[in-house]
SEZA-732706 format. One record per residue: x, y, z of N, C-alpha, C, O in turn; residue in one letter. Coordinates in steps of 0.05 Angstrom, whole numbers, padded with zeros to 5 digits, always signed. Example, Ala and Ser with C-alpha at 12.3 -4.5 7.8 and 13.67 -1.06 7.14 Angstrom:
! SEZA-732706
+00264-00114+00156+00246-00090+00156+00264-00066+00156+00285-00066+00169A;+00257-00045+00142+00273-00021+00143+00258+00001+00157+00268+00023+00161S;
***
This chain:
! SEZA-732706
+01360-01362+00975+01333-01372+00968+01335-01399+00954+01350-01401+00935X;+01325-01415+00962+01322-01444+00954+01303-01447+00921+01284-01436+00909X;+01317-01463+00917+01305-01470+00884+01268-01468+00888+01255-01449+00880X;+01260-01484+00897+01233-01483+00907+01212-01469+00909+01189-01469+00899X;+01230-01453+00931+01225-01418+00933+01220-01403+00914+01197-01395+00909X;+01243-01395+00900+01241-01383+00883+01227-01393+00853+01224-01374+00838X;+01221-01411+00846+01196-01417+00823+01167-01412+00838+01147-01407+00825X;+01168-01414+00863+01145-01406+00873+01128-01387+00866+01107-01384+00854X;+01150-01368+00883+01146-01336+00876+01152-01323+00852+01138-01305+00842X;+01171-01332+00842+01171-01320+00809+01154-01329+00790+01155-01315+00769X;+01133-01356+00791+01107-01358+00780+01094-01347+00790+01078-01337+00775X;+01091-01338+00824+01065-01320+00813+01071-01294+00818+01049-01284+00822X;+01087-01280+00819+01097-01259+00807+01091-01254+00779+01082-01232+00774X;+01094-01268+00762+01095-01272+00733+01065-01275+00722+01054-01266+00702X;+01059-01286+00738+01028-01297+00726+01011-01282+00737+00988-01291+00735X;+01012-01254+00753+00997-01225+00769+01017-01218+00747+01001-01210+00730X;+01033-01215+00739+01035-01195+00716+01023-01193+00689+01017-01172+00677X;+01021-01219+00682+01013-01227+00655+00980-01224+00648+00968-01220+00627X;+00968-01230+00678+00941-01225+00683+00930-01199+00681+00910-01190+00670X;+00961-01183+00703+00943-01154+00694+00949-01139+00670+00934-01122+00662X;+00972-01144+00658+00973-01135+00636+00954-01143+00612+00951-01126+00595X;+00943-01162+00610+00926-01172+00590+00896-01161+00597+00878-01160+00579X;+00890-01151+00629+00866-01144+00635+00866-01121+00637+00844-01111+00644X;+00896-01100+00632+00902-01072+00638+00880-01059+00629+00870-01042+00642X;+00868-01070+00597+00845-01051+00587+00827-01044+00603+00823-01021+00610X;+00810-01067+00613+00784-01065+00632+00799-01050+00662+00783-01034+00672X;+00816-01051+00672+00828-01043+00691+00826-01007+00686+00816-00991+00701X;+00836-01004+00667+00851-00970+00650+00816-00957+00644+00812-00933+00651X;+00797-00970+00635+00762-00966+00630+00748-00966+00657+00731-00950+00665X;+00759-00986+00671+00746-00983+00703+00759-00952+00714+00742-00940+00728X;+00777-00942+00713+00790-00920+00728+00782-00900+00716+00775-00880+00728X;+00781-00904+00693+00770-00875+00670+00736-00873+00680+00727-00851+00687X;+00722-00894+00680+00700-00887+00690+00693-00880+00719+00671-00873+00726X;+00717-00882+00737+00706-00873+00765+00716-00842+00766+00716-00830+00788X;+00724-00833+00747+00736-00805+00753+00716-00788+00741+00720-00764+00743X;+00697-00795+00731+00669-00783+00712+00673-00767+00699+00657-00748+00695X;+00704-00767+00683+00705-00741+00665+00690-00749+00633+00686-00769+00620X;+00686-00714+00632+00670-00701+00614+00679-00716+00586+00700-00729+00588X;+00667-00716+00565+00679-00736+00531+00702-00709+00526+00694-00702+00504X;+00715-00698+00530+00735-00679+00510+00759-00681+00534+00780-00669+00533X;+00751-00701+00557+00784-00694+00574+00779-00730+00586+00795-00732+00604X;+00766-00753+00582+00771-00775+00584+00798-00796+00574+00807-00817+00584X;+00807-00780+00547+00831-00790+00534+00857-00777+00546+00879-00787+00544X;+00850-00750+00561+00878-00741+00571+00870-00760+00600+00889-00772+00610X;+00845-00764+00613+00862-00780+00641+00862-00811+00633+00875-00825+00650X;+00851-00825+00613+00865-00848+00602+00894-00854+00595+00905-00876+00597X;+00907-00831+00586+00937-00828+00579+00947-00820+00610+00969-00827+00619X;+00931-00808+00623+00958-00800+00650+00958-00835+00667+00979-00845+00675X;+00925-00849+00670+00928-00871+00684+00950-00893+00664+00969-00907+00674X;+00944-00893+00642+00959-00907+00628+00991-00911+00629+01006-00930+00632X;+00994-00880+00624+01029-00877+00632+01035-00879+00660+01053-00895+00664X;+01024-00869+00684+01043-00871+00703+01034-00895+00725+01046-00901+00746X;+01004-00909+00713+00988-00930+00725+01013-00957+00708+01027-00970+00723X;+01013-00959+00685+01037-00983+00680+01063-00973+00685+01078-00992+00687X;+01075-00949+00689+01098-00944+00701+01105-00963+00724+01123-00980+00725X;+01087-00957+00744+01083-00962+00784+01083-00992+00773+01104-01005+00778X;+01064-01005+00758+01067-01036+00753+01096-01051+00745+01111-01067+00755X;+01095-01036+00720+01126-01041+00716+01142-01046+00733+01155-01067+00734X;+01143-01029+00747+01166-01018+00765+01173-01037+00785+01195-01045+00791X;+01137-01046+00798+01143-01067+00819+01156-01087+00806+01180-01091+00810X;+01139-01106+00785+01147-01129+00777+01184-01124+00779+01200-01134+00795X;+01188-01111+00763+01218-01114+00756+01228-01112+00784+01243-01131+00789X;+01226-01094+00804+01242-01094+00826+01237-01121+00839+01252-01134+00853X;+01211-01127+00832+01212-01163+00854+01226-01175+00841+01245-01182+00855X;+01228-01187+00812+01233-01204+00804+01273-01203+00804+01286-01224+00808X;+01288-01177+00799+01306-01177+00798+01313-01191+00836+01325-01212+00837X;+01303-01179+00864+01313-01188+00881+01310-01220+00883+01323-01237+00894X;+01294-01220+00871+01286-01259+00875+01304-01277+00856+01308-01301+00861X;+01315-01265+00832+01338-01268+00812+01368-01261+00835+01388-01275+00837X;+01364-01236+00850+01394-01237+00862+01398-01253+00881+01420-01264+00884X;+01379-01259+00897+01374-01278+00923+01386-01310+00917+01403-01325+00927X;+01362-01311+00889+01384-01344+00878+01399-01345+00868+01405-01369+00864X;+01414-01327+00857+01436-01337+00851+01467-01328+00872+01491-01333+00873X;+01453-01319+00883+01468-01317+00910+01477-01347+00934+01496-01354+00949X;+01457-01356+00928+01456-01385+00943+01458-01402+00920+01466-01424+00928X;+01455-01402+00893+01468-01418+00879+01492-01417+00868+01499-01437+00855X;+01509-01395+00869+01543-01397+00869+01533-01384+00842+01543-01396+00823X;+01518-01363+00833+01525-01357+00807+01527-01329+00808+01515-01318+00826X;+01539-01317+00795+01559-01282+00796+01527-01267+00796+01505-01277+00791X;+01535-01236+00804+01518-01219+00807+01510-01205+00784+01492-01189+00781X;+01530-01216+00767+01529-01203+00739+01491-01207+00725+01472-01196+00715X;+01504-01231+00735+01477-01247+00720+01442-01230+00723+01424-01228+00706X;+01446-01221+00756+01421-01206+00759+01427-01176+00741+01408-01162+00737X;+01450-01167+00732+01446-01143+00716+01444-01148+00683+01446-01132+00665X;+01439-01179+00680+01442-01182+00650+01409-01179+00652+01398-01166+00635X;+01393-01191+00674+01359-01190+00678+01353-01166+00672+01334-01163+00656X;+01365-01145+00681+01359-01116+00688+01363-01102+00653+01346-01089+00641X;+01385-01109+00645+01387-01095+00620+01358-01104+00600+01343-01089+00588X;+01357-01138+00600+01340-01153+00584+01302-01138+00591+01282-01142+00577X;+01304-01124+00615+01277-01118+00614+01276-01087+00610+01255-01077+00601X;+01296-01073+00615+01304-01047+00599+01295-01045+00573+01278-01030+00562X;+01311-01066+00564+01311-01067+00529+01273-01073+00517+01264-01067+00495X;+01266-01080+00530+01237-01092+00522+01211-01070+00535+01188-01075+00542X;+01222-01049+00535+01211-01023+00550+01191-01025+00532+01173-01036+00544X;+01185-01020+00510+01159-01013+00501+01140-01024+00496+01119-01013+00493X;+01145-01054+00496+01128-01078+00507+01118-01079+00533+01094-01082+00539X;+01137-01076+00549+01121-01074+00575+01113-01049+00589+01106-01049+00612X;+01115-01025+00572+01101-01001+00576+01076-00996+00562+01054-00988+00571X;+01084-01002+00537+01059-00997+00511+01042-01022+00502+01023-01020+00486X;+01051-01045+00514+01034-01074+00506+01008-01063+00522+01008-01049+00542X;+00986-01073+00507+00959-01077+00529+00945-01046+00529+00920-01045+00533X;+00957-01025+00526+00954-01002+00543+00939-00978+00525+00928-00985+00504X;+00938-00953+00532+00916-00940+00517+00942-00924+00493+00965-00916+00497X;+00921-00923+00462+00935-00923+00449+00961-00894+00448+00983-00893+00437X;+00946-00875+00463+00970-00851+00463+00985-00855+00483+00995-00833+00490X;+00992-00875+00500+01014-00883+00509+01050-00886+00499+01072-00880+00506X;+01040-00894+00486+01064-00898+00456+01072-00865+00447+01094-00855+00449X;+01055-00856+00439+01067-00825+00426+01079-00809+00445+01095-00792+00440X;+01069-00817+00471+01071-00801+00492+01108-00808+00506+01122-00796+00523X;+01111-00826+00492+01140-00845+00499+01153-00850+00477+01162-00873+00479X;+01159-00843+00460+01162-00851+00440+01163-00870+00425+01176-00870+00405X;+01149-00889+00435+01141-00909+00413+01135-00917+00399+01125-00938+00405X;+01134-00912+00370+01127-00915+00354+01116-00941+00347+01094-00941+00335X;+01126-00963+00351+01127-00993+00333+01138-01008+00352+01156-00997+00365X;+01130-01041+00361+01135-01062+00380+01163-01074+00367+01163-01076+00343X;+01181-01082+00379+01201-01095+00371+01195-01116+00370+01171-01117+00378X;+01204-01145+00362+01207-01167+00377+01217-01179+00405+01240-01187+00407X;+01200-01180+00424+01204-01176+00450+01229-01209+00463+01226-01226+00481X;+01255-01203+00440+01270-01227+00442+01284-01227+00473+01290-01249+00481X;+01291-01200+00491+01300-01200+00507+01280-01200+00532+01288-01191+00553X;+01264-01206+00530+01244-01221+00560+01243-01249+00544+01229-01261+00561X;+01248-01265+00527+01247-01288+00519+01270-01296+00536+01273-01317+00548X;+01287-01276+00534+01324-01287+00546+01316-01284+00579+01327-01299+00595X;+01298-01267+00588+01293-01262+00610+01276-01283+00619+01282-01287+00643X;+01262-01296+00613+01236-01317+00621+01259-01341+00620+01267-01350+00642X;+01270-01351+00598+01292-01372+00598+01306-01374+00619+01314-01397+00624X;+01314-01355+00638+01338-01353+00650+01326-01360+00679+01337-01368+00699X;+01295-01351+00672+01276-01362+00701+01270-01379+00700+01263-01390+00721X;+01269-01388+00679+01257-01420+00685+01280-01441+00691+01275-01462+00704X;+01306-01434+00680+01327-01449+00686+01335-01447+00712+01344-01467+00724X;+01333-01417+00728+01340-01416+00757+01322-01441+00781+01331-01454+00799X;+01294-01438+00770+01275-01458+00778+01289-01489+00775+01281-01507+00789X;+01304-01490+00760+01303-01524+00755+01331-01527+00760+01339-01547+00773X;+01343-01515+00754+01379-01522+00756+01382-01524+00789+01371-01509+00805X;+01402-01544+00795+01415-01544+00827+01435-01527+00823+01448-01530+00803X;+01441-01507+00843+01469-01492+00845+01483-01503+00869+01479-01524+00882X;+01499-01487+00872+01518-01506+00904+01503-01499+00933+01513-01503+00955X;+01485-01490+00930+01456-01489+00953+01447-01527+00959+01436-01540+00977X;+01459-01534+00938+01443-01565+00944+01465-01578+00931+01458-01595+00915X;+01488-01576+00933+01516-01593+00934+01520-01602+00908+01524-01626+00904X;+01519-01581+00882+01518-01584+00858+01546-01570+00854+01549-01548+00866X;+01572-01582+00836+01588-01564+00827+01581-01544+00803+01571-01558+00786X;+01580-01523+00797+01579-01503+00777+01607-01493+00767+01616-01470+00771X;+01624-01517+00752+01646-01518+00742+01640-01494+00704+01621-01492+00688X;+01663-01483+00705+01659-01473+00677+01661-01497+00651+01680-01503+00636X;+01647-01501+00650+01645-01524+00624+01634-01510+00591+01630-01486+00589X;+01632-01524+00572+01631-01516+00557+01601-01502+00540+01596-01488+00520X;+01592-01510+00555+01554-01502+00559+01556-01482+00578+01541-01463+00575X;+01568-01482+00592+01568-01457+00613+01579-01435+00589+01565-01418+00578X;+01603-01438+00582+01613-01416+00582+01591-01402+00548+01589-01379+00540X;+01581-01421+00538+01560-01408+00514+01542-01390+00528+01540-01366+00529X;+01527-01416+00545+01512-01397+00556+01520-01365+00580+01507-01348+00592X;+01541-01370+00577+01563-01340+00589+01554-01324+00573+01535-01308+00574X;+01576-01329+00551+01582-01313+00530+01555-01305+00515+01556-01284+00503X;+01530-01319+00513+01508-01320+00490+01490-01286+00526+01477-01265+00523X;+01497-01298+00546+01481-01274+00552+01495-01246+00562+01484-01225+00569X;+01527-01256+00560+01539-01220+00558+01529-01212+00538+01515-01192+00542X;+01531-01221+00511+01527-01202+00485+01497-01189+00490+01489-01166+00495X;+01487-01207+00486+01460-01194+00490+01449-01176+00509+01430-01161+00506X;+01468-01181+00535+01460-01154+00557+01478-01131+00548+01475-01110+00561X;+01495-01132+00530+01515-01113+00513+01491-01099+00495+01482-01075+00498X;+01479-01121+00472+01457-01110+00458+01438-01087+00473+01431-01065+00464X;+01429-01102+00502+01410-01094+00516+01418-01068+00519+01403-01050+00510X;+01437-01061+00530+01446-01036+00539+01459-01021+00516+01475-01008+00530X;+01462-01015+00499+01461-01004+00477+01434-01007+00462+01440-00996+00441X;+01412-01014+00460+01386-01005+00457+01374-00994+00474+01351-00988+00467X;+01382-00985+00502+01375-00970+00523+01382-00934+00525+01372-00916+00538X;+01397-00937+00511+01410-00912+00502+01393-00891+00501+01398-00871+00516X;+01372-00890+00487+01353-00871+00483+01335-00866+00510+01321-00846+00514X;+01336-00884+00526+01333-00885+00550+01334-00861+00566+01318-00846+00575X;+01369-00864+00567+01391-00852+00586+01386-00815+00561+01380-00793+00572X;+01388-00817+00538+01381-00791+00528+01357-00777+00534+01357-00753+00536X;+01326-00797+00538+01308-00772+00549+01314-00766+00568+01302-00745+00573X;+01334-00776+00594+01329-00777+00629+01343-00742+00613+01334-00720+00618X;+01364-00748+00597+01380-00724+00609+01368-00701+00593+01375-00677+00595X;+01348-00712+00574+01332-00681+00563+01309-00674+00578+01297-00653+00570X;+01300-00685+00596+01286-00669+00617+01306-00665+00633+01302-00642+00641X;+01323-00671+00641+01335-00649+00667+01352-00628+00648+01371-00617+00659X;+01347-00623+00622+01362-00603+00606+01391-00602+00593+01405-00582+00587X;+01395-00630+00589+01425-00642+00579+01428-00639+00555+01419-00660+00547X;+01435-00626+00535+01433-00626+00508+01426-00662+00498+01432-00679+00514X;+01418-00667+00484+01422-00698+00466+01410-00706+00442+01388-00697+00435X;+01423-00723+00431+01410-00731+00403+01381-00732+00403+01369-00729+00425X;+01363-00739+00374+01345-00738+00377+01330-00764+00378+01346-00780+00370X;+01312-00773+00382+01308-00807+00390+01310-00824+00347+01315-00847+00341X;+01305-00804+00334+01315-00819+00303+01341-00820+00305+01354-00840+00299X;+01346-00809+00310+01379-00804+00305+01393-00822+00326+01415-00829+00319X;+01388-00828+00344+01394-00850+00361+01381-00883+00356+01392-00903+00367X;+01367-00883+00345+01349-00901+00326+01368-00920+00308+01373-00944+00307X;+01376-00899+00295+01393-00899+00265+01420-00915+00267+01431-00934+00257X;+01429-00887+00295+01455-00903+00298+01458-00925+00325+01480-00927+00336X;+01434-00943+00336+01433-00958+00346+01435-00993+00317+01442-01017+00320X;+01422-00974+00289+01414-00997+00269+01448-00999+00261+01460-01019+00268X;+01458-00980+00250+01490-00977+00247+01509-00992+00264+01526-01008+00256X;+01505-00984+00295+01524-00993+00307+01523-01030+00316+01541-01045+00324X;+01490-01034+00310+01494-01073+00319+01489-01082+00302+01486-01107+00302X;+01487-01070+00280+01489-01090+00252+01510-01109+00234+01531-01098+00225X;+01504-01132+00230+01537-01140+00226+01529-01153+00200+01510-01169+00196X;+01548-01142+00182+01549-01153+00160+01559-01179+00152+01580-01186+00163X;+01547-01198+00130+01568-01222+00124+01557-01224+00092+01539-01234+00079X;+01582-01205+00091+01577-01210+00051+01570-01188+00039+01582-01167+00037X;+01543-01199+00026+01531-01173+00017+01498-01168+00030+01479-01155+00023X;+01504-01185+00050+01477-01180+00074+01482-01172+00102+01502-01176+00115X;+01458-01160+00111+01466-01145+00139+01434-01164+00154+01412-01169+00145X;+01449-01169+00183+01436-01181+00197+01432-01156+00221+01452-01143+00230X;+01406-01151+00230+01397-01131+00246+01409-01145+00273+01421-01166+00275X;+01398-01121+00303+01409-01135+00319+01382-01157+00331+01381-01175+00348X;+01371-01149+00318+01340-01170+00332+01348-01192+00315+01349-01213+00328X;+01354-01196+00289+01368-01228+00282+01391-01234+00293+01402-01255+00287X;+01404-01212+00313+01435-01225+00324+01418-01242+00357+01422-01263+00369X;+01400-01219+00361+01392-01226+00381+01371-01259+00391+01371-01271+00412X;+01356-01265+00368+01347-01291+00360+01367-01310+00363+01363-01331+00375X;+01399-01303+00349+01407-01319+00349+01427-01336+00376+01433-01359+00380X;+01434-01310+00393+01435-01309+00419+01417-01323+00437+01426-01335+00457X;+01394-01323+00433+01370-01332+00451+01359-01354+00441+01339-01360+00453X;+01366-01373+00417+01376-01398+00409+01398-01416+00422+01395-01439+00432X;+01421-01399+00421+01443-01414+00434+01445-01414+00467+01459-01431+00479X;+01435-01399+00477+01428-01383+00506+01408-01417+00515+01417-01435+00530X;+01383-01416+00501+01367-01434+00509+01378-01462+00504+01375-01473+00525X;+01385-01472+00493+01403-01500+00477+01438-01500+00497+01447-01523+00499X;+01453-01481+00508+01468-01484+00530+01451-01489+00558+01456-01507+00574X;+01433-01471+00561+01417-01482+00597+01400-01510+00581+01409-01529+00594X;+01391-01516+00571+01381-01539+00570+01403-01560+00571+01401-01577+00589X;+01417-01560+00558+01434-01575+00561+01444-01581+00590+01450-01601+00603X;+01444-01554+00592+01461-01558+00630+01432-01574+00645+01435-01597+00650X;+01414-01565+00649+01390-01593+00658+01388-01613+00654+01383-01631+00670X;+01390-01616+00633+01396-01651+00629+01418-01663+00634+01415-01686+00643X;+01441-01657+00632+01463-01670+00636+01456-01667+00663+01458-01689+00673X;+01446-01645+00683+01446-01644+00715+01424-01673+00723+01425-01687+00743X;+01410-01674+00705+01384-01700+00713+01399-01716+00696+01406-01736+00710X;+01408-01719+00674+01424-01756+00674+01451-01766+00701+01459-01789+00706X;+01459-01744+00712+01482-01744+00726+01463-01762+00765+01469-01782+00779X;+01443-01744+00766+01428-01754+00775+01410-01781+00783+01403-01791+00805X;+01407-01791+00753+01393-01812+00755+01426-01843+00755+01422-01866+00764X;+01450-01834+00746+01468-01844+00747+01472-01852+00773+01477-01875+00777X;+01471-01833+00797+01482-01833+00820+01460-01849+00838+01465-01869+00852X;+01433-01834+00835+01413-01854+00843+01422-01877+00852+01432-01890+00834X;+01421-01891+00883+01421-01919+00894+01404-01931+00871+01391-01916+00857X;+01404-01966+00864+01390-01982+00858+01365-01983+00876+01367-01975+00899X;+01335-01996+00865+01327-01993+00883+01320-02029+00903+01315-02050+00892X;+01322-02023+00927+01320-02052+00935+01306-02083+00920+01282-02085+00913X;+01321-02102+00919+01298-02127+00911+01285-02130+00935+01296-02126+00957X;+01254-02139+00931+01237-02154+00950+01255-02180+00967+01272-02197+00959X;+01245-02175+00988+01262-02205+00999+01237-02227+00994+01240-02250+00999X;
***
């Protein structure tokens, strides 16, 4: 998929998501009123459209957007890894894009309690907007490991590390409906705060301040790689003719 292409479609992919999620209410009120239920059972079919009506949404966006992420970087010489760091980063941001927008017993019904800071679709949106603008070797660009590369390497393993260890509770309800013994979602909570917390001193930095700080250096390595790709550019640029 050509650079082109793909900002195409991943704006408006993006921008049908953002639309309907922000309009989910009137959407979730339009559905509740065509089903004409009675006032004492409107909140149970508000919660069933809610849960499995943003499930199906969910579900698409992420499945388009990951093939349109594997497609370019397939033609731009960049590892496959990269489309599973996408996948973890929108994992991780599950209750934002399950429970943002949506009817309020959605959340209890999933355990959600409370919105995180939604830092890992920040890492996710960055990484699209850089695919949009960066040349890969689709258009006769080297993608040498340099020293901006390899931050921006290193700044989005950790964080798809983060990602997938805040997913955890995830992988524990799949296996307590099919009847797997497992912790309980506090208790996985707790020791998700334990296990990414990193101390320096006599202070502890959570993983959402490790993760800020990741998605700082993450954005400040791809920027960097664009501009040096457009000064390299304007270097090579012919002069342009004098008038005769």
């Amino acid at each position: 998929m050509t650079r082109k292409n793909f900002a195409i479609y991943s704006s408006v992919f993006t921008a049908l998501w953002i639309a309907v999620t922000i309009g989910f209410p009137l959407i979730l009120f339009a559905a509740v009123k065509m089903t004409a239920c009675a006032a004492d059972t409107c909140g149970a079919v508000a919660l069933m459209f809610g849960l499995f009506g943003r499930i199906l949404l969910v579900f698409v966006y992420a499945i388009a957007m990951l093939i349109l992420i594997a497609r370019r970087c397939a033609h731009a010489g960049l590892s496959v890894l990269w489309t599973l760091a996408g996948l973890l980063w929108l994992l991780a941001a599950r209750d934002v894009l399950l429970a943002g927008f949506n009817f309020w017993a959605v959340g209890f019904s999933l355990g959600i309690l409370s919105f995180r800071a939604p830092v890992t679709m920040l890492l996710f949106f960055a990484f699209i907007i850089f695919l949009s603008i960066w040349k890969g070797e689709d258009e006769n660009r080297d993608g040498a490991l340099t020293i901006p590369w390899r931050l921006a390497g290193i700044s989005a393993f950790v964080s798809a590390m983060i990602a997938g260890v805040i997913c955890i509770p995830i992988v524990a309800s799949f296996g307590w409906i099919v009847g797997l013994p497992s912790a309980s979602a506090i208790d996985l909570m707790f020791l998700m705060d334990r296990v990414l917390s990193l101390r320096i001193g006599e202070h502890w930095i959570t993983y959402v301040g490790e993760l800020w700080v990741l998605l700082a250096i993450f954005v400040c390595a791809l920027a960097y790689l664009v501009f040096s790709q457009r000064r390299a550019d304007r270097r090579s640029a012919p002069p342009n003719p004098k008038p005769v």
